[in-house]
C-alpha positions in Angstrom: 0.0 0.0 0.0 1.3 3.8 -0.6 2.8 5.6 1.9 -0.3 8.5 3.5 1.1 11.9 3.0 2.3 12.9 6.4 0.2 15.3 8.5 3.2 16.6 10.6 7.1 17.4 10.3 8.1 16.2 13.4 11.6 14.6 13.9 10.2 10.8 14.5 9.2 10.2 11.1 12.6 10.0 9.7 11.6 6.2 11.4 8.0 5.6 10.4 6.4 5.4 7.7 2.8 5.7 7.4 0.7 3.1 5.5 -3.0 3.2 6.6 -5.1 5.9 8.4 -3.9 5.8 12.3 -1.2 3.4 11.4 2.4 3.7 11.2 5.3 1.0 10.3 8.7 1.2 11.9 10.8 1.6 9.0 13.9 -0.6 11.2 11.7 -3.6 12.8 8.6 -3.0 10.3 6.5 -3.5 12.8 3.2 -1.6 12.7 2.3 1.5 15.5 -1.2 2.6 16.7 -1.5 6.4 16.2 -4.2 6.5 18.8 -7.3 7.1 16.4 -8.2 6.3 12.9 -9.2 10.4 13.0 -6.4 12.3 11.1 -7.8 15.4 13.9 -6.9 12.9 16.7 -3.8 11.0 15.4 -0.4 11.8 17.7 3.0 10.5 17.4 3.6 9.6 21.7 3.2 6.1 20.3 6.2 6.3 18.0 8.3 7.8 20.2 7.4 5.1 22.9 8.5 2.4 20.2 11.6 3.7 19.6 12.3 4.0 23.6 11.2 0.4 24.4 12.7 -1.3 20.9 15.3 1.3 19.7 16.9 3.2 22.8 20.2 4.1 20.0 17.7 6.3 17.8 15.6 7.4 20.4 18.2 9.3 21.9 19.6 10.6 18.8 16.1 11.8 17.4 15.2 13.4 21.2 17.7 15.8 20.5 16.1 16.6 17.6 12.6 16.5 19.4 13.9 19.0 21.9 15.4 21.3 19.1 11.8 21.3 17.4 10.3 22.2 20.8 12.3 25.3 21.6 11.8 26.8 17.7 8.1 25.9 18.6 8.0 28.3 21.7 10.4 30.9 20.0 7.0 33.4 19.6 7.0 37.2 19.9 6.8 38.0 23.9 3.2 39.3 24.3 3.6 43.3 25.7 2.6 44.0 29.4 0.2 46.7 30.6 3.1 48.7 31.5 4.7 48.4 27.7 1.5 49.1 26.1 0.7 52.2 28.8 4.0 53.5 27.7 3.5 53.7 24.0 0.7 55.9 25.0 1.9 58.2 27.7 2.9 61.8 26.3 6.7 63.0 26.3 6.8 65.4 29.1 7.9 69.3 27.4 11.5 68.6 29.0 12.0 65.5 27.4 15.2 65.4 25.0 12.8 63.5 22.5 10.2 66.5 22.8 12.4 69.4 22.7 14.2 67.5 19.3 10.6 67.3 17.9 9.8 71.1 18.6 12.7 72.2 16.9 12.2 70.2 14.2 8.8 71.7 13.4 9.9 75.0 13.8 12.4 74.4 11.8 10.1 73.3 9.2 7.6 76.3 9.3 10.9 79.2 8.6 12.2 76.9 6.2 9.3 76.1 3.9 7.8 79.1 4.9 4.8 77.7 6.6 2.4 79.5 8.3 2.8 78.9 12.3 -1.1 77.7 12.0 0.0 74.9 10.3 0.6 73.1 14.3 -3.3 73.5 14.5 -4.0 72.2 10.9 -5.7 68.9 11.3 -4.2 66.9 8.6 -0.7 67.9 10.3 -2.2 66.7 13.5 -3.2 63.8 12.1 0.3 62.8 10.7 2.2 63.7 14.0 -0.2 61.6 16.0 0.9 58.8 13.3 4.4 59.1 13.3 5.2 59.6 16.7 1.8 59.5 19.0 3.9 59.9 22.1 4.8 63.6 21.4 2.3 66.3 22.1 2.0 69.2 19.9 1.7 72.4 21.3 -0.2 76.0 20.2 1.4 78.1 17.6 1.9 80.6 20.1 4.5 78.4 21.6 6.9 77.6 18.2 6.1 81.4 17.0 7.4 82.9 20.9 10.0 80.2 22.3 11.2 78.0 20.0 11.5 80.9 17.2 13.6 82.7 19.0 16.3 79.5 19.5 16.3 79.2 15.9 16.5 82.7 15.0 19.7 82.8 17.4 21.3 80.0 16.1 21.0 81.1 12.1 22.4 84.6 13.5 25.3 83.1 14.9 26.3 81.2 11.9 25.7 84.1 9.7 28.0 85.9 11.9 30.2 83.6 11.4 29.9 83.5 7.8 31.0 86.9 7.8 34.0 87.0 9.8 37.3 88.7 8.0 38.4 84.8 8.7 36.2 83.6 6.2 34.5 85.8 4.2 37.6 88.6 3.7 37.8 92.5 4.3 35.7 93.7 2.0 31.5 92.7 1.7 28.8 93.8 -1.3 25.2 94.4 -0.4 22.0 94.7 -2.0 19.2 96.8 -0.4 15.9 97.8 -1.9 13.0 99.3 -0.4 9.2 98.5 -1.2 5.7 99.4 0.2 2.3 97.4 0.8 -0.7 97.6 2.3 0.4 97.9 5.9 4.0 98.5 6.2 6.9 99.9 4.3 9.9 97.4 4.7 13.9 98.1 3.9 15.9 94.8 2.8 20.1 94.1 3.3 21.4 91.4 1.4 25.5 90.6 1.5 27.4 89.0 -1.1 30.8 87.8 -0.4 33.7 85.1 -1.5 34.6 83.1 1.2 38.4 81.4 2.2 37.2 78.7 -0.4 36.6 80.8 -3.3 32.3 80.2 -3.5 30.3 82.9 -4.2 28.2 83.2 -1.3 24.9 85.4 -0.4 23.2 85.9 2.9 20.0 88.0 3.8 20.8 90.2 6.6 17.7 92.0 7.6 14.1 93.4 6.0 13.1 96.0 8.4 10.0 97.9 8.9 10.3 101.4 7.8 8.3 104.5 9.4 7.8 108.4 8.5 8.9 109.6 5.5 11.3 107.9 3.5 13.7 110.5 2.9 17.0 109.6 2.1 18.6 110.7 5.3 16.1 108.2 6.9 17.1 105.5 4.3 20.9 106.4 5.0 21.0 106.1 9.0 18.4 103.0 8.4 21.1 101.4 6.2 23.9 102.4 8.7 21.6 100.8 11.5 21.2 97.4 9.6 25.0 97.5 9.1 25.8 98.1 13.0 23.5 95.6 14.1 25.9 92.7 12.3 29.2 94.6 13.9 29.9 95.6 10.1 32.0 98.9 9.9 31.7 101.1 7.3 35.4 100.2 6.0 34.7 96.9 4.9 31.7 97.8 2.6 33.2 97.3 -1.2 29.7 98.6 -3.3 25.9 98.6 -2.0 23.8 98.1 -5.0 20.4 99.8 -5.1 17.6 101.4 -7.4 17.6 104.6 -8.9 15.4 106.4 -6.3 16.6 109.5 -6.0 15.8 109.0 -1.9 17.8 105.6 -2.1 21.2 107.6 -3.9 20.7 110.7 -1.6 20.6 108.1 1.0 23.6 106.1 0.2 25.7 109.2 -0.3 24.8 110.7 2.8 26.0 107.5 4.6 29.3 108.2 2.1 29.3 104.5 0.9 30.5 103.4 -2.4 26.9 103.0 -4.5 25.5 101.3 -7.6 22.3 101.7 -9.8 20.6 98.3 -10.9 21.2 97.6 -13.7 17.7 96.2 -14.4 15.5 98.8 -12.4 17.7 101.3 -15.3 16.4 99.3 -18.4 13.6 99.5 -17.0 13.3 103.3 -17.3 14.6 102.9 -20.3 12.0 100.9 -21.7 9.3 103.3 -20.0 10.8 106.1 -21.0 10.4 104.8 -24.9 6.9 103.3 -24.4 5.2 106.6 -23.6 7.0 108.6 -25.6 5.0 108.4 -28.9 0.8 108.7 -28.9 0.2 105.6 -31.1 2.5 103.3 -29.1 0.7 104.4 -25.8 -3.1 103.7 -27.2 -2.1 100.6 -28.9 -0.4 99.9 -25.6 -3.9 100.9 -23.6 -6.2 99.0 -26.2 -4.7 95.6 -25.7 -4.8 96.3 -22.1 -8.6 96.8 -22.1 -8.9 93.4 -24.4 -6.7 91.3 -21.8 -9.3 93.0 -19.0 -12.5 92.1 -20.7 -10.8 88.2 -21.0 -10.3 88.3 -17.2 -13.5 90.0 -15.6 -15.8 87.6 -18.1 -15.8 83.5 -17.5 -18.2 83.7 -20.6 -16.0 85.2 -23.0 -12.8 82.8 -21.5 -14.7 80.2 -22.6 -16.2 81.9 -26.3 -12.5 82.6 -26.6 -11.0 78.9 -26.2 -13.7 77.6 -29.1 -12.2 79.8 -31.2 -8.6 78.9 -30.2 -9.6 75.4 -30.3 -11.1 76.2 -34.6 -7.9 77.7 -35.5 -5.8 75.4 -34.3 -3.9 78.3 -31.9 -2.8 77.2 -28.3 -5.7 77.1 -26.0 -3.6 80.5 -23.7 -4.8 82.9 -21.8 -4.1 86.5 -22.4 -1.0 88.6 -20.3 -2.4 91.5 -18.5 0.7 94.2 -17.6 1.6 95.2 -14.5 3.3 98.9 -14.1 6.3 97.8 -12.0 7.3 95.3 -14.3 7.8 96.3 -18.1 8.8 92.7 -18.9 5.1 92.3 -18.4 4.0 94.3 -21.3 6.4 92.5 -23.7 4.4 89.3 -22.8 1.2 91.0 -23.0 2.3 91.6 -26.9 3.8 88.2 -27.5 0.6 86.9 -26.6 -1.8 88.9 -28.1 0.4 88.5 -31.8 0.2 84.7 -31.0 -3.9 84.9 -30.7 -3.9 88.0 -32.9 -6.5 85.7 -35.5 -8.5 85.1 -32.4 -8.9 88.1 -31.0 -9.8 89.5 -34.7 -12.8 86.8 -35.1 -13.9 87.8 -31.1 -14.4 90.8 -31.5 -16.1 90.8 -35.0 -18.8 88.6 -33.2 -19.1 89.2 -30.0 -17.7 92.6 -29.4 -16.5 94.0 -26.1 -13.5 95.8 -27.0 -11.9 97.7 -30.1 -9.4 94.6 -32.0 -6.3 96.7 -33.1 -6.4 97.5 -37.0 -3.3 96.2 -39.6 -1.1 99.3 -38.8 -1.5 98.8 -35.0 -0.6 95.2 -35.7 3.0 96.6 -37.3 3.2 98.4 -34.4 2.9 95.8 -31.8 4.8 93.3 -34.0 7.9 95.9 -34.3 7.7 97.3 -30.6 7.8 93.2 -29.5 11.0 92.9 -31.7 12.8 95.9 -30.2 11.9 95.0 -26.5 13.2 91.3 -26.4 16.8 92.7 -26.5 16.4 94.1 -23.4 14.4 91.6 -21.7 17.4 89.3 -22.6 20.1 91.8 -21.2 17.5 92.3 -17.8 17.4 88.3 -17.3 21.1 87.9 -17.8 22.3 90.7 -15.4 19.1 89.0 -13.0 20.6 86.0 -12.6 22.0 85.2 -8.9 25.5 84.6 -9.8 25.7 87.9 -12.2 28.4 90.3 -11.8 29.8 93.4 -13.2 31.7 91.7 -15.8 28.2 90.6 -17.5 26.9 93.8 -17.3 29.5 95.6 -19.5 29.7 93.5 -22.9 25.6 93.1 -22.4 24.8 96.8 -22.5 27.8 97.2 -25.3 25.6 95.1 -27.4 22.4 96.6 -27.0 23.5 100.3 -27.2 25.0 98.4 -31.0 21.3 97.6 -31.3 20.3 100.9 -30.9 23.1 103.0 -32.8 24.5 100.2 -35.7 24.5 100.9 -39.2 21.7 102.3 -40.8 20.1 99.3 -42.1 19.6 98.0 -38.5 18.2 101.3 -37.6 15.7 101.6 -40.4 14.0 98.2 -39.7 13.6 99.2 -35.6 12.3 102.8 -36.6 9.3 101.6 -39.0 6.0 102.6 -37.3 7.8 103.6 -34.1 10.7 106.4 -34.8 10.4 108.4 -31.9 10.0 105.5 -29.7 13.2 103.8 -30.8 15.2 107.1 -30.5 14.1 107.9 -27.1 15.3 104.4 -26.0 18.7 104.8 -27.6 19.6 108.1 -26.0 17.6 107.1 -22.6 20.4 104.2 -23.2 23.4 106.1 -24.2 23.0 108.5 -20.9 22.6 106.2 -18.3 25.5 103.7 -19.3 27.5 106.7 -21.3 30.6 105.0 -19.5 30.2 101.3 -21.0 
């Protein structure tokens, strides 16, 4: 008769083999062994071992090892928790735990360096995730990362700016950046310095952005600057250039504190650019029309929407149009990019649904030439933007636009159609501020 499948793995069966249900045959004497029931449920094997005690004591002994090694894997189970372990996972750090105190300083850290609102401790998908990861440390108010734990960062990140800035490391001399901007509320003064340190990397570190009261005149602005500068132990000798707008309260103020100053060279294009835009009538309506046409796009969900069909006819991407902003000029060079790229659009919009005045084929010319003349200067702005610029950018840059503006006569020709005063008033705008490049 075939062997029955076996119903265990224990050690003794290296000596039996099983014929019939309940039955086993000593594979050395082949004598058969009761099993103790005919019930696989209810079979054992303390009958086999008992056979191999009485009849083989030599393989008993061996295989009891064996036995005894099964027996101890057997009981090798995870040790069940006690009521004090399992009270302990659930009991709260105490504040002046070292586990605590790592975790509020960690989230603080996190707010001032993603630039998280301190309500984010009382968000509840944040609570949610802290009770997760690490239910044994209790979150406290905002009040308490924004007041106590704050401050301890704020100290620390002075200290290593300090640091930073030492003679030892960062040299003798230091460059700064400052600028000076309004909202709503408050009026605020910014101090960024720029240095090479004792390994030769180009480094930058914002200093301050103080609030600003009274009237910004620039003897305010000067002793405000001096202030900043004291409050880092910087003296006045170790300042190489402070670069800052062409307000004329920012240079009063810089020259009243007798520092060494610079225009940016960016906020200059800029008045450049301005300077040329409203100097001729048809540039400045053309200018003022496809500002209306970007607004009635805006305000109107409807004609968004009567708009994309269109777009969608013609095959033209499905974009919306640039609205420009006054304090950025680079803004109205996008606002004409786009409107020449939906300029078919916009023509079959406003033949049937109105709402605006479409530019006519001269104004076209217009926009198409004044978007030719201004990329130039959006490409000199971006290049002396950049974080790592430096003075030795600035120089071949504005070389090659003032070439631009004063080549040969061909070159001129094609920038003056539709838009000679425009293009002269940028040129010499150009050639006075930067008459020294």
């Amino acid at each position: 008769m075939a062997a029955l499948k076996k119903r265990a793995t224990s050690a003794v069966w290296e000596y039996y083999t099983q014929t019939t249900q309940g039955k086993a045959v000593c594979n050395t004497c082949k004598v058969g062994v009761s099993m103790g029931s005919t019930s696989a449920k209810a079979t054992n094997t303390s009958n086999l071992w008992s056979h191999l005690r009485n009849h083989h004591p030599g393989i008993y002994g061996t295989t009891q090892g064996k036995r005894e090694s099964e027996s101890q894997q057997g009981t090798m189970t995870p040790t069940q928790p006690t009521m004090h372990d399992m009270l302990e996972k659930q009991k709260k750090w105490p504040k002046s735990d070292n586990r605590s105190i790592l975790m509020d300083k960690l989230i603080t850290e996190i707010i001032v360096t993603d630039n998280q609102p301190f309500t984010l401790v009382s968000d509840v998908g944040f609570k949610r995730l802290m009770a997760a990861a690490e239910p044994r440390y209790a979150l406290k108010n905002e009040k308490y990362y924004r007041t106590v734990k704050l401050y301890d960062v704020h100290h620390k990140v002075v200290e290593k700016i300090k640091a930073l800035i030492q003679p030892e490391n960062a040299g003798h001399s230091l460059s700064f950046t400052t600028d000076c901007w309004s909202g709503s509320t408050e009026s605020l003064m910014s101090l960024t310095c720029h240095f090479i340190d004792n390994e030769w990397t180009r480094k930058q570190v914002v200093l301050n952005t103080k609030a600003m009261h009274g009237s910004h005149t620039g003897e305010y602005i000067g002793e405000t600057f001096l202030g900043m500068l004291d409050d880092w132990k910087i003296s006045k000798d170790r300042v190489a250039l402070v670069l800052r707008d062409s307000g004329a309260n920012m240079v009063n103020g810089m020259r009243l504190a007798e520092l060494p100053d610079l225009s940016y060279t960016a906020h200059s294009l800029q008045l450049v650019v301005n300077d040329g835009l409203s100097s001729q009538r048809a540039v400045i309506d053309v200018i003022a029309m496809l500002k209306r046409c970007a607004t009635h796009f805006h305000h109107s969900i409807l004609a968004k929407q009567r708009l994309r069909a269109i777009q969608k006819d013609l095959g033209l991407p499905e974009h919306n149009l640039v609205q420009a902003v006054p304090t950025r000029w680079n803004s109205t060079l996008h606002m004409l990019q786009r409107a020449l790229e939906q300029k078919r659009a916009l023509s079959i919009y406003a033949g049937e649904h109105g709402g605006f005045a479409c530019p006519n084929s001269h104004q076209w010319d217009i926009v198409s030439n004044l978007f030719e003349s201004l990329i130039p200067i959006e490409e000199v702005t971006l290049e002396v933007s950049h974080n790592n610029s430096s003075a030795s950018c600035i120089i071949p840059c504005l070389t090659v636009l003032k070439m631009l503006f004063q080549g040969e006569e061909e070159t001129r020709q094609k920038l003056n159609k539709y838009k000679p005063q425009t293009a002269c008033v940028m040129a010499n705008t150009v050639a006075g501020l930067f008459m020294s490049v």
